[in-house]
C-alpha positions, 0 to 999 in steps of 0.5 A: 500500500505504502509503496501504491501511494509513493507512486501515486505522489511521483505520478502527480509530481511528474505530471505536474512538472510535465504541465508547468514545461510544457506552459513554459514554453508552449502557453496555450493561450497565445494570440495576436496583440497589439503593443506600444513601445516608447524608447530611449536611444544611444547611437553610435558611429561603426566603420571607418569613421574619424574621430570628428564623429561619436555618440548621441542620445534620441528616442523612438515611439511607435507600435507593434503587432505580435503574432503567434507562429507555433509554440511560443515562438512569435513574429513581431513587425512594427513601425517606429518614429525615432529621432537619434543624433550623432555628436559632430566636430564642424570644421569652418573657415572664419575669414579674418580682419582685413588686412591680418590675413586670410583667415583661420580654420576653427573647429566648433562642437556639432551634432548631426540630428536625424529622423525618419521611421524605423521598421523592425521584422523580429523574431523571438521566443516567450517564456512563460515562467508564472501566470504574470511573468513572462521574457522573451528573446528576440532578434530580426532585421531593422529598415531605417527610412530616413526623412531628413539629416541636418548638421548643426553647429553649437557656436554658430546660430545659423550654420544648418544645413541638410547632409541627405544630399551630401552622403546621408542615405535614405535607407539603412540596414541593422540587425536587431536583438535583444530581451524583453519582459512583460508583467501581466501581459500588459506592461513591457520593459526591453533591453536590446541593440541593432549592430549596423549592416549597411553605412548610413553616411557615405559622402564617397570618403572612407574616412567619414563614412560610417554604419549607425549602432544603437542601444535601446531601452524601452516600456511599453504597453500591451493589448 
């Protein structure tokens, strides 16, 4: 008898560790939803850059659609707005006083500030780990359509100009990964980075040309 029940609670126990695997990674109540997602942006120059160019902070807000493929495993497209800038070191000639000569070549603080939409077609896996908790690792390709790139000079009011014309690609490509989790299904927080696989800013020099690296935080909510 003693041995009957011994089995019985190993039966149970197994069952139920059988049962919590398989929601772990095969929740039986996934289906399609929608997400919003606001970012915090940390871009970075990869290539063959100079030193004239660095980092810069900017932000993305936009939507997502999450779409059960089998067992946890989902495709998430989605269309972002983001903002994201680059630190620039600007070279102007200041023409000199008449008559001390021809002029000097200053070099003032700059930044180059870039906008456009962001369209990440991510792949990722879920894990379910309680009723409430769940993370998610995640990577897939990133198009960046680019709507306007301007440099800016900080010592010179009126020193913008547009750079789409002179090397600043319309469209650029990142590779993204990274990890996210949800509480409730509803709240969302992520960590994640795109590696650049194409060069953004190409004005025909080598030296200057640069691909386009970011770090992204973001939150979001579910629906």
């Amino acid at each position: 008898m003693k041995r009957i029940v011994l089995a019985l609670i190993a039966a149970t126990a197994l069952s139920g560790m059988a049962t919590a695997q398989n929601y772990l990674i095969e929740n039986p109540d996934n289906k399609p939803y929608i997400g919003l997602r606001l970012g915090l942006d940390i871009s970075s120059v990869a290539g063959t850059a100079d030193d004239s160019y660095g980092n810069g902070a900017g932000f993305t807000i936009g939507a997502v659609y999450n779409i059960p493929i089998w067992k946890n495993l989902f495709f998430e497209p989605g269309v972002h707005f983001f903002y994201d800038t680059f630190d620039n070191d600007i070279e102007v000639f200041d023409p000199a006083m008449p008559g001390t000569g021809d002029g000097i070549l200053s070099v003032y603080d700059g930044s180059i500030r870039n906008c456009g939409f962001r369209i990440p077609l991510n792949f990722g896996y879920r894990f379910d780990f309680t009723d409430d908790i769940s993370i998610s690792l995640f990577t897939g390709p990133v198009l960046n359509t680019n709507l306007t790139a301007k440099a800016y000079c900080d010592g010179l009011d009126d020193y913008t100009y547009s750079i789409m014309e002179n090397g600043f690609k319309r469209f650029d490509l990142q590779w993204d990964f990274g990890v996210s989790m949800s509480y409730g299904h509803n709240y969302y927080v992520s960590v994640g980075g795109a590696v650049g696989m194409t060069k953004v800013f190409n004005p025909g020099n080598d030296d200057v040309s640069f691909r386009r690296n970011t770090v992204n935080i973001a939150v979001g909510y579910n629906f």
